[in-house]
N, C-alpha and C positions, 0 to 999 in steps of 0.2 A: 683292411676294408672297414672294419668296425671303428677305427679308430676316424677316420675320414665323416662316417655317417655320425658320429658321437659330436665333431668338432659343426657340422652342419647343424644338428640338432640345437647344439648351444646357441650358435648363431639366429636359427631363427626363434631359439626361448628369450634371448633378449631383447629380438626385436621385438616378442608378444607374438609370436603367428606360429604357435607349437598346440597340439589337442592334447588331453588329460594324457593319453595313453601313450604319447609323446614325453611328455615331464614326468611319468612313471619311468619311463626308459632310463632318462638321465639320473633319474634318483635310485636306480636302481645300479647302476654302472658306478654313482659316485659314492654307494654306499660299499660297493664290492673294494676286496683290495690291489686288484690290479689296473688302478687308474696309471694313466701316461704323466708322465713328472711334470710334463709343462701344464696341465688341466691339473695339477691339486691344489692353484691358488681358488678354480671354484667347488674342492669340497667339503669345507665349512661352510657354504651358502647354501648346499643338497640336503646336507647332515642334519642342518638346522631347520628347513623346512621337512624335514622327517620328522624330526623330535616334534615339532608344533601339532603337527595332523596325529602324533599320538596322543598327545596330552587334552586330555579333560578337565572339564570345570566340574569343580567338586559342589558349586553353590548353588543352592536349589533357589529356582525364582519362581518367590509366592506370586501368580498368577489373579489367582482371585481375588486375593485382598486388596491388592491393587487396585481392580474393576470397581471394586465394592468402593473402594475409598473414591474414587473418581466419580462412581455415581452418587456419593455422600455431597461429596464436593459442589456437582455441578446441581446438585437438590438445595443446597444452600447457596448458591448463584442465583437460580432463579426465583428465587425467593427476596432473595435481597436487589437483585434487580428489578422485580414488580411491587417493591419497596419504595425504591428511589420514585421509580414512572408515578406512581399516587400520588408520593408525594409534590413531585412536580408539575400534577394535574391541578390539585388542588392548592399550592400556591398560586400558579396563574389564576385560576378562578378568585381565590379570593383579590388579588393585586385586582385585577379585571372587573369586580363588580365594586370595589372601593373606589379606584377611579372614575367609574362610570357615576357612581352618587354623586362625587364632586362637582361632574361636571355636568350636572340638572340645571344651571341656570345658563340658557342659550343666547344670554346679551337680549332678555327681551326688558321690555321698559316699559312704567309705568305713563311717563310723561310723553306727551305726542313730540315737546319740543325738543326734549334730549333724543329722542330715538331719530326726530327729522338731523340734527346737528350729528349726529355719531355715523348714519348712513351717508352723509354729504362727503365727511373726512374719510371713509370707503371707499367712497365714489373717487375722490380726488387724489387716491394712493393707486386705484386701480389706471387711473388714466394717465398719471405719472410712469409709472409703469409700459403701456401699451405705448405712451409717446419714443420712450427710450427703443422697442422693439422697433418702431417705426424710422426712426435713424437707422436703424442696422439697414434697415430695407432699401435705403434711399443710397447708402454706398453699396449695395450688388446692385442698385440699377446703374450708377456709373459706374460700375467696372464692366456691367454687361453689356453699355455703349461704348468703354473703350475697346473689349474684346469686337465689337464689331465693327470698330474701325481700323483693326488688325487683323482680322479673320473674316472677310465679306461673307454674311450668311447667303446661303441659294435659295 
């Protein structure tokens, strides 16, 4: 009967659906020496999982110095990252007010005749411009007359 419950037990440890006290059972059967001959291909996989759960780490892990290093670490992070941000406040600024001096003269003009002559060739770029938009407009008007002489509006 032991031997039936032993052969189930395996069954559901490999499937994964055995409790602790379950896999004690079987480590416990395959550590003894009257296992059934056809089960002692799994006891060197029991054995071995014995020996593992005895064995300790002998290496002691420095816990604090660790913390310590990491909060060394992230001290000189932050440091050098509100390094970087200054510094890249204050290039823009400076890029920003140097450009802004440059560009102190707003096209004004001393002569009435070049400032009439400069604002005309404006005027004439802008209206170039607005005529080309106005083409666009004059083909959706004829496509919105051929759609309605394919789609009768109500």
């Amino acid at each position: 009967m032991e031997l039936n419950k032993i052969e189930k037990l395996l069954e559901h440890y490999f499937e994964g659906a055995t409790s602790s006290a379950e896999e004690n059972e079987l480590r416990n059967y395959f550590s003894s020496t009257n296992v059934a001959p056809h089960l002692e291909r799994y006891k060197p996989l029991f054995d071995y999982i014995s020996d593992a759960k005895k064995q300790e780490s002998q290496k002691e892990i420095p816990l604090f110095a660790k913390s310590r290093d990491k909060k060394r670490n992230l001290a000189w992070m932050s440091i050098a990252a509100s390094v970087v941000v200054l510094l890249g406040i204050g290039t823009y600024f400076f890029w920003n007010t140097t450009n802004s001096k440059q560009n102190q003269d707003l096209g004004t003009y001393d002569d009435p005749e070049i400032a009439f002559r400069e604002t005309q060739k404006a005027l004439a770029l802008l209206s170039n411009h607005v005529n080309v938009g106005i083409e666009s407009v004059h083909y959706i008007e004829e496509y919105q007359n051929s759609k309605n002489l394919i789609f009768k509006p109500y």
